[in-house]
C-alpha positions in Angstrom: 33.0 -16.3 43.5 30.3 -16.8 40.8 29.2 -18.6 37.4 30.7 -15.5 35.2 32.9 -13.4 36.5 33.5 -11.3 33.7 29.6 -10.2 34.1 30.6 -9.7 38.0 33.4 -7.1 37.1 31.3 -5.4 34.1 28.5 -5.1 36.9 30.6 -4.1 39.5 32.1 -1.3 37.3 28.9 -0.2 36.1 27.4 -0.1 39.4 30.8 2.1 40.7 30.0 4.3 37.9 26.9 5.0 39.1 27.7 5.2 43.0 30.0 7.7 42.5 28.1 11.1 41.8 25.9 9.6 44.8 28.4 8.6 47.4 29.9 12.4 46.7 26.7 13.9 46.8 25.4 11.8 50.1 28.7 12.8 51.8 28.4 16.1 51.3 24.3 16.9 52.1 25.1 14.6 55.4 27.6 17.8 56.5 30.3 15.6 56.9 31.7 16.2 53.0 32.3 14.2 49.8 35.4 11.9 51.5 33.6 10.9 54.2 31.0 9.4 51.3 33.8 7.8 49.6 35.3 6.3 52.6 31.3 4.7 53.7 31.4 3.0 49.6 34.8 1.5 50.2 34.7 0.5 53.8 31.4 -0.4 54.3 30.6 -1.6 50.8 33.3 -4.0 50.9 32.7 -5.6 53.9 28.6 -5.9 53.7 29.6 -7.4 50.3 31.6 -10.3 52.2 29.6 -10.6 54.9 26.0 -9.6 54.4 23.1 -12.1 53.5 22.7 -11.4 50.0 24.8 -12.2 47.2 23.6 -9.0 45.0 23.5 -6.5 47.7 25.7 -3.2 47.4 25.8 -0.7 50.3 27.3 3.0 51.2 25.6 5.9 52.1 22.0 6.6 50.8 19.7 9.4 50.7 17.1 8.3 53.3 20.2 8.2 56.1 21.2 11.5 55.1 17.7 12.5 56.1 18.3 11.1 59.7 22.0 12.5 59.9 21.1 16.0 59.2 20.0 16.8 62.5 22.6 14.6 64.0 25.5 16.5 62.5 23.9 20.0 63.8 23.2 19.0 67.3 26.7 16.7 67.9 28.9 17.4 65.5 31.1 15.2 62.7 32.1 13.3 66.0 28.7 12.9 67.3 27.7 11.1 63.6 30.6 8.7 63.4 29.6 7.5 67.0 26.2 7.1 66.4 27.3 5.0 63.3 29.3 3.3 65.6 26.8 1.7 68.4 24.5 1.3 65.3 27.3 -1.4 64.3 27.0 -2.7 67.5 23.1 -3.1 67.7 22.5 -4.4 64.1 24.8 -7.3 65.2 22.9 -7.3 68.5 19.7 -7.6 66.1 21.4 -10.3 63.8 22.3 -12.3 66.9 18.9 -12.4 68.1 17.6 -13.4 65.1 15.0 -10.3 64.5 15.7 -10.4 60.6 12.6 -12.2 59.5 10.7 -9.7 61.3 11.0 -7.5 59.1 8.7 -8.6 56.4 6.0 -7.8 58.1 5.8 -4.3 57.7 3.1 -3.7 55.3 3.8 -2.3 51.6 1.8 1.2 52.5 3.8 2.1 55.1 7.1 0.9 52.7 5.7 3.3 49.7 4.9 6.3 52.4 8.3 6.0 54.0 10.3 6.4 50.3 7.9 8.7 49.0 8.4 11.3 52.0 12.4 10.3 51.8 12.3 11.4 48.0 10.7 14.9 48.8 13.0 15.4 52.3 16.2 14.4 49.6 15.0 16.9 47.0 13.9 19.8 49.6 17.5 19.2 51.3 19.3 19.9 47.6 17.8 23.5 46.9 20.6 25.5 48.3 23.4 23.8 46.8 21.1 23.8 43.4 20.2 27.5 43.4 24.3 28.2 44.9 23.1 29.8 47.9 24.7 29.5 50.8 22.6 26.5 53.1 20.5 28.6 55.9 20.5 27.9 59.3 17.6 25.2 60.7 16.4 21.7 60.8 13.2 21.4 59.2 13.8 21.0 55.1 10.9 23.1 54.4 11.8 26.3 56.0 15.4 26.1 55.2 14.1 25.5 51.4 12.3 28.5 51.8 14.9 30.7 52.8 17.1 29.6 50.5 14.6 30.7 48.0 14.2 33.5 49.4 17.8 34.2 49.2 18.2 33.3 45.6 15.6 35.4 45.0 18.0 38.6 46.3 21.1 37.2 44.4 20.3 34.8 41.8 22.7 32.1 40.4 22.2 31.3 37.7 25.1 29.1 36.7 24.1 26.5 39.6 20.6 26.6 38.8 21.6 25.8 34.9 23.9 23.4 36.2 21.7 21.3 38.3 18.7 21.5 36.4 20.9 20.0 33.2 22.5 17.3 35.3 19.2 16.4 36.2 17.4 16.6 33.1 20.0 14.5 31.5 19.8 11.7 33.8 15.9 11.3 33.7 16.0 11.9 29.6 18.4 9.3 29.6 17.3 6.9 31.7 14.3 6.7 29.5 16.3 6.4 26.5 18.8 4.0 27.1 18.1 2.7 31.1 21.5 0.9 31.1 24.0 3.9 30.4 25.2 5.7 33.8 24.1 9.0 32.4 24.9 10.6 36.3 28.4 10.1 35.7 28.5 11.5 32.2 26.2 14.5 33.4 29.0 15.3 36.2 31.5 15.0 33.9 29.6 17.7 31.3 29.4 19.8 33.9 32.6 19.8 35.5 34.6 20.4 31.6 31.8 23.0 31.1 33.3 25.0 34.7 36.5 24.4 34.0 36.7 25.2 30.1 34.5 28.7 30.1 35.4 29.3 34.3 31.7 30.1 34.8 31.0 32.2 37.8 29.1 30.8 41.1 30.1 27.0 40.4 31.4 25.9 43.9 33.4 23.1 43.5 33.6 20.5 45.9 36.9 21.4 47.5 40.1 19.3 48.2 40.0 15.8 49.1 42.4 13.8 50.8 44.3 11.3 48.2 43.6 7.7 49.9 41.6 7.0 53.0 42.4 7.8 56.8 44.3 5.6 59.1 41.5 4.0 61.2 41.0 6.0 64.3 38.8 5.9 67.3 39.7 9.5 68.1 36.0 11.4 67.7 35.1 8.7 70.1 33.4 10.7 73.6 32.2 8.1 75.6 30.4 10.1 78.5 28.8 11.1 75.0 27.2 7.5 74.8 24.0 8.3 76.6 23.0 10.9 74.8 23.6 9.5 71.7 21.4 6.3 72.5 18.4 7.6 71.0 19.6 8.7 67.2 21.8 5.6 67.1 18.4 3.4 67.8 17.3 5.6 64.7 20.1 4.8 62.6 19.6 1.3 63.6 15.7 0.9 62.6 16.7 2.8 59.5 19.7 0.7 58.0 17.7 -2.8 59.3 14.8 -1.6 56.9 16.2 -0.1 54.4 18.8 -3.2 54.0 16.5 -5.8 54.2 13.9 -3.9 52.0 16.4 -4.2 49.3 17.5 -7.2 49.8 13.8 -8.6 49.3 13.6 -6.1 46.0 16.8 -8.1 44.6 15.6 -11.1 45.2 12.0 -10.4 43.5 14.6 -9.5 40.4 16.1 -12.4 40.0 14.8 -16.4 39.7 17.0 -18.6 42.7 18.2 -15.7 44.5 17.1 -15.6 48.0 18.9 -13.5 51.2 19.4 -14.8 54.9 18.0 -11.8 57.0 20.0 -12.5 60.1 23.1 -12.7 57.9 22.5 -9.5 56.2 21.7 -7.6 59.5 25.3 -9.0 61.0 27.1 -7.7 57.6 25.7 -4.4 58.0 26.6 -4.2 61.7 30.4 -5.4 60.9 30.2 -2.4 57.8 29.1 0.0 60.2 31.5 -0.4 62.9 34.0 -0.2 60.3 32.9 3.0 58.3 33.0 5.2 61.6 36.7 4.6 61.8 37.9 5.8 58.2 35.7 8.6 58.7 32.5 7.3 57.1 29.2 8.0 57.7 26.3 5.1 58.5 26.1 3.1 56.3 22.8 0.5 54.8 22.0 -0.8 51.6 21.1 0.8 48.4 17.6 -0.2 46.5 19.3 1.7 43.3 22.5 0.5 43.2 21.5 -3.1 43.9 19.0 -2.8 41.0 21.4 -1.5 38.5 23.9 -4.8 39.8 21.2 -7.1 39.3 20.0 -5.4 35.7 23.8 -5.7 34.7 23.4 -9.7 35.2 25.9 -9.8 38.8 25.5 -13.1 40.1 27.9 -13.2 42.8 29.6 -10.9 45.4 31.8 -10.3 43.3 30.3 -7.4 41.5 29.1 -5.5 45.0 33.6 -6.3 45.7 34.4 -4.6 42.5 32.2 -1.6 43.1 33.8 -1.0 46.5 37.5 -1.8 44.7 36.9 0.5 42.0 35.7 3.2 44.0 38.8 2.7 46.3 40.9 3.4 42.6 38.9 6.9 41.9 39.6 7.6 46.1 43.9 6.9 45.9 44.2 8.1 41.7 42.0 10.6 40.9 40.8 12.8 44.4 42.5 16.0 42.2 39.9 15.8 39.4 37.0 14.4 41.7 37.5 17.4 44.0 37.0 20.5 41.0 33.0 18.8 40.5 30.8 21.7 41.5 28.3 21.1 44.0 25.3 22.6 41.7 26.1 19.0 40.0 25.9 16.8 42.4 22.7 18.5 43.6 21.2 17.5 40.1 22.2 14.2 40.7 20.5 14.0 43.9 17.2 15.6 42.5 17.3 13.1 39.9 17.5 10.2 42.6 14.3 12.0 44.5 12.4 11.5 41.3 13.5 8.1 40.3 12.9 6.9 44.0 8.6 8.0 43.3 7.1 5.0 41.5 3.6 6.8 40.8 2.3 3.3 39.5 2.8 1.6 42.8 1.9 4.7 44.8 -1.5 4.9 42.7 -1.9 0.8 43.1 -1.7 1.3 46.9 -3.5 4.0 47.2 -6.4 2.2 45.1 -6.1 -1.1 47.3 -8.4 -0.5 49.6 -8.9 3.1 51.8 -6.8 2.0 54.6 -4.1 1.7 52.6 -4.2 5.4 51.3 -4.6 6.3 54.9 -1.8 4.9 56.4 0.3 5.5 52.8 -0.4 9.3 53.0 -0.1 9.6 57.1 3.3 8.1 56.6 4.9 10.7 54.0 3.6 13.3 55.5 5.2 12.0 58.5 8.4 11.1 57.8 8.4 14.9 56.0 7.1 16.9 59.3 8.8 14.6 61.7 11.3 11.6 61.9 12.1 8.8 59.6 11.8 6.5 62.5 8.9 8.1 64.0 7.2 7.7 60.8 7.7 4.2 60.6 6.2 3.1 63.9 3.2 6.0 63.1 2.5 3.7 60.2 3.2 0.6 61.5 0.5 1.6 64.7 -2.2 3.2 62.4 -2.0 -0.1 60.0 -1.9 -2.5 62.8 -5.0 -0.9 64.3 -7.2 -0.4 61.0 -6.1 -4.0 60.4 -7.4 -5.3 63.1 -10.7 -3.0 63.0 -11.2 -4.9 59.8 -10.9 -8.3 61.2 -12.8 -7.5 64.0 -16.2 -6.5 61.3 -15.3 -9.3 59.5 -15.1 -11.9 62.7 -18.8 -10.2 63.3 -20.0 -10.6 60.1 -19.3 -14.2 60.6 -21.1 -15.2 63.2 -24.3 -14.2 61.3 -23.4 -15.2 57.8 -22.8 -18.3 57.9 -22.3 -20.3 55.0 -22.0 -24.1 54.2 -19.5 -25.9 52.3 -19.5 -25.6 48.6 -21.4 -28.6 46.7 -19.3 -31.1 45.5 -16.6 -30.2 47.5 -14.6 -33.1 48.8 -16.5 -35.7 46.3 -14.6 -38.7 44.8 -14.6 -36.8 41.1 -12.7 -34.0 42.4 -10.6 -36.4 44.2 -9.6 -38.1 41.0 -8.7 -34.8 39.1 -6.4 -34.2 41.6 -4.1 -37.3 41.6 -1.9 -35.6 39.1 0.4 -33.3 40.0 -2.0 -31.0 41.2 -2.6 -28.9 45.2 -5.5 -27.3 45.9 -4.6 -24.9 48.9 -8.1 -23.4 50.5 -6.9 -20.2 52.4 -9.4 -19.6 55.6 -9.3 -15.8 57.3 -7.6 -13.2 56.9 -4.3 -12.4 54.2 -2.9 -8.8 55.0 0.1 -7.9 56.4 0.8 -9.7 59.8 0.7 -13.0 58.0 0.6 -12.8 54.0 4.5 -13.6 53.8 4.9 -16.5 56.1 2.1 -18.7 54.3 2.9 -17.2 50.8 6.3 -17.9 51.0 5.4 -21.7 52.0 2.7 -21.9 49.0 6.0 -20.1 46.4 8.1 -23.1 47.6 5.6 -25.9 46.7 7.4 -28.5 44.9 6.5 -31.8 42.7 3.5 -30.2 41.4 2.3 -29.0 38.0 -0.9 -27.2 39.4 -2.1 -25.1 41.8 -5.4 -23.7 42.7 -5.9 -21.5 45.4 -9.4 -21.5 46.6 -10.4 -18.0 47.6 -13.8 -18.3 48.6 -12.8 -18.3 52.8 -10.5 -15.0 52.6 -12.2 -13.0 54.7 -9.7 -9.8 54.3 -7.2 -8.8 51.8 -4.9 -5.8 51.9 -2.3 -4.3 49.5 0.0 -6.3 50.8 -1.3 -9.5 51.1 -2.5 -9.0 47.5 1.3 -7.7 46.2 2.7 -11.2 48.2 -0.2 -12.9 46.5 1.5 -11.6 43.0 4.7 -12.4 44.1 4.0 -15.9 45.1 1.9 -16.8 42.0 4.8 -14.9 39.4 7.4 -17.7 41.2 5.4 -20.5 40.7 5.0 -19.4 36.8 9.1 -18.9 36.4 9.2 -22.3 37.9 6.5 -23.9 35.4 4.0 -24.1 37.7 0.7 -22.9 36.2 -2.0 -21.4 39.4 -5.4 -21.2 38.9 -7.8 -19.5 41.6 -11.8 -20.5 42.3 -14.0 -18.3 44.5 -12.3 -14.7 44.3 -14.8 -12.5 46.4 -15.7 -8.5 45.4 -14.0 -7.9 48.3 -10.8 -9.1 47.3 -10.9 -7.9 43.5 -9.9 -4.7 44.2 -6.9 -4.9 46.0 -5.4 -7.9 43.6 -6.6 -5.5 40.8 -4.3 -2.3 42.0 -1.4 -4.8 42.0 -1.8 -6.6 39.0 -2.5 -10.0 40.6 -6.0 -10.4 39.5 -5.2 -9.3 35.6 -1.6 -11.7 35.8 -4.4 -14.6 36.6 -7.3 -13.6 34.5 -5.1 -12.9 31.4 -4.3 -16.9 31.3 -7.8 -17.8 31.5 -7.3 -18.8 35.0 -9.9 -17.1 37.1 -12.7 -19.3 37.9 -16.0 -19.0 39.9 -15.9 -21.9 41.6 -13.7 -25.1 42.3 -15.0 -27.9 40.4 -14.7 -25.3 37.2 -10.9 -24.2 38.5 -10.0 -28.3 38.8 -12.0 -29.1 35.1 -9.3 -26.2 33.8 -6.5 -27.7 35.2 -7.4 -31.2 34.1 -7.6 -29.5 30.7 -4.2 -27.6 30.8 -2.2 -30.7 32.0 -3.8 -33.1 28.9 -3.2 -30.0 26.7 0.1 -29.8 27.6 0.6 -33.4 27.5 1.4 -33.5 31.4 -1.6 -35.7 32.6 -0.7 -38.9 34.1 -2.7 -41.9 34.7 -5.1 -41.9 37.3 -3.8 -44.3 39.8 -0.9 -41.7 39.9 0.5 -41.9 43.6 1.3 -37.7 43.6 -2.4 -37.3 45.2 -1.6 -33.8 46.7 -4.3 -32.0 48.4 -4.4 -30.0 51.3 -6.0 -27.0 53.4 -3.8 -23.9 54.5 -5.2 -21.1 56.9 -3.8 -17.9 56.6 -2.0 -17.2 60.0 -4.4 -14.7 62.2 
């Protein structure tokens, strides 16, 4: 299964660890309880493990489809969730059979960092009942029901659960700053549970019984005149676990050096996990960004580790339900209001928001959205309003164009700069355009550049650059470095600089020296790099490698 499988099953347990207080948690804010959590890490962690596209992935429930199921569960019941999760099975398979993973990486970073930040404030609003112990009002939208429950604890305060929850919490985002690789959640829960049970505090709801192994699988919440009116949340559910899977699939691999996942493949292992969750009782089911991370920071290298976490859980399910079931809800509400403010990475929201001002426009318009409206609806909202100010930006550029015309750069294709670059070295001159619709499929080609020692991207033709483009930019450049590939750019416009400044790209290039104004000075500095690091060849050298790329329109 992998290189070192003793750091697979140290991962995996880790990584268990840490999924339980979650998969508990997520159960239970979906309104379909804390087994129905458990049985979606087991079942559908097990098999996306096997048969997904990425060798680090873990998945069970997350936070962002407890947003959708919420209103699911109150207008159709447990039943009406399980088949939802159910034809989402069946269209992510649909999806992975028609090959639509790759589209996927086109939707731009802003509306990526609007979508999580809005998740991170809908997951916290959800967990203010449980955390002040009041009983969860009645209503859909997360802001009025936080408000009345407020309201309510404000007539009959708790202040147990609100001491509970605010300590779990605390805890968890103390420690994670203190020692990042300790699975402080679990140790919080624990805390709080001996606390309960050793000085029987008042108002500390526990979870309640659980069942001691999983259900029998069963089709029997299946309604099939139901179907058609189930069509549109399970279309939800479907957008939702696509993105959110594949989104963390691209985070692992941007963690590790030599890891890369199949889309299509992961989509299909996601569609088999969520045809099997719904029939152990289990909610729908995608990847999870945090849970991956902590597999790949523990060194997993295989599937393996995402096999032991499903395993392990499956232990804690059929051993110790008894114990698991006295953990008072006040904790697991800390838990989950730690996750809310882990899942806010103010450096990237600050870096996109400082990328150019459509960015921050379609980054803001997206949180607010997915916290008035729909998860979904806030997705194509920010897909629409960043498709449009993209191409409003092409369009002025495409104008300014036709009346600034500018001729080739002296020198450009004569027979010196010729002979610095028979060794080892590509110069790549990107023409047009590098934001969202097509930054990944050239950049990916330019990170997979091989037989070279050099590379200078020659900047001065970009006519556009978003945050994306820029992050991909970053990306690219960072695994041509790992690989001992040094880049170099020539010609960066004041256009450009500020978005590859808000990422870091322009500072990762500039703190090497690498920067230059123009060509000839970018191909004098790599001629100097390679005979400093004793790399340059003779100059009859056949790896002559020079060639023009324009970013796709």
């Amino acid at each position: 299964m992998g290189r070192a499988p003793r750091r697979d099953l140290l991962a995996g347990l880790t990584v268990a660890i840490v999924a339980l207080p979650l998969a508990l948690g997520f159960g239970v804010s979906s309104g379909l309880g804390a087994q129905s959590g458990l049985a979606t890490a087991v079942a559908a962690g097990a098999l996306a493990a096997l048969l997904g596209g990425s060798n680090l992935q873990v998945s069970g429930p997350t936070g962002a489809m407890t947003v959708v199921l919420v209103p699911i569960v109150a207008q159709y019941g447990p039943g009406g969730v399980l088949t939802v999760g159910l034809m989402a099975g069946v269209l992510l398979v649909g999806l992975a059979l028609l090959r639509a993973g790759r589209y996927m990486s086109y939707v731009p970073v802003p509306v990526v960092e609007g979508f999580t930040l809005g998740i991170a404030c809908v997951i916290g609003l959800q967990q203010i009942p449980s955390a002040l112990g009041v009983d969860k009002p009645e209503g859909e939208n997360v802001l009025l029901v936080a408000w009345r429950a407020l309201t309510g604890f404000v007539a009959s305060p708790n202040w147990t659960a609100v001491g509970l929850s605010a300590g779990v919490a605390a805890v968890m985002l103390l420690g994670a700053r203190w020692r990042p690789t300790v699975p402080f959640s679990i140790v919080a829960v624990i805390a709080a549970t001996v606390l309960v049970q050793v000085f029987d505090l008042p108002g500390a709801a526990p979870i309640g019984d659980l069942p001691s192994g999983l259900p029998a699988p069963s089709l029997a919440f299946l309604d099939v005149t139901a179907v058609g009116s189930l069509l549109a949340p399970a279309v939800a559910v479907t957008a939702l676990a696509a993105l959110e899977s594949l989104l963390s699939a691209t985070v692992a691999d941007g963690m590790t050096v030599g890891q890369r996942h199949d889309p299509d493949k992961e989509l299909f292992g996601q569609g088999i996990a969520n045809l099997a969750a719904p029939l152990f009782g289990g909610v729908p089911a995608t990847a999870a960004i945090a849970r991956t991370a902590v597999n790949v920071r523990m060194g997993a290298s295989s599937r393996l580790a995402a096999l032991t976490h499903a395993a392990v859980l499956a232990v804690i399910v059929f051993a110790a339900a008894p114990l698991v079931a006295k953990i008072p809800l006040a904790a697991l509400a800390g838990v989950l209001l730690a996750t809310a403010v882990r899942m806010v990475e103010v450096g990237s929201l600050r870096a996109v928001a400082k990328a150019t001002r459509s960015d921050a426009v379609v980054l803001v318009l997206t949180a607010v959205a997915t916290l008035v409206l729909d998860l979904v609806y806030a997705v194509i909202i920010g897909l629409a309003v960043a498709g449009a100010l993209a191409l409003r930006a092409v369009a002025v550029q495409a104008r300014m164009d036709q009346v600034d015309f500018r001729p080739d750069l002296p020198g450009e294709h004569s027979d010196e700069e010729h002979a610095l670059l028979t060794e080892h070295i590509v110069a790549y001159r990107i023409d047009g355009p590098v934001f969202f619709a097509g930054a990944h499929r050239f950049l990916l080609e330019l990170s997979e550049v091989a037989d070279v020692r050099v590379v200078i991207l020659r900047m001065s033709r970009v006519t556009t650059m978003d945050a994306t483009g820029a992050l991909v930019l970053k990306d690219a450049v960072q695994k041509l470095n790992r690989r001992g590939i040094a880049v170099m750019a020539s010609g960066i416009r004041t256009g450009q600089r500020q978005a590859l400044e808000s990422v870091g790209a322009l500072a990762l290039l500039q703190s090497e020296g690498r920067a230059y104004a123009t060509t000839p000075e970018a191909i004098a500095g790599a001629r100097t790099y390679l005979e400093r690091a004793g790399l340059l060849s003779h100059p009859h050298s056949p790896h002559h490698l020079h060639r023009t790329r324009k970013a796709p329109r």
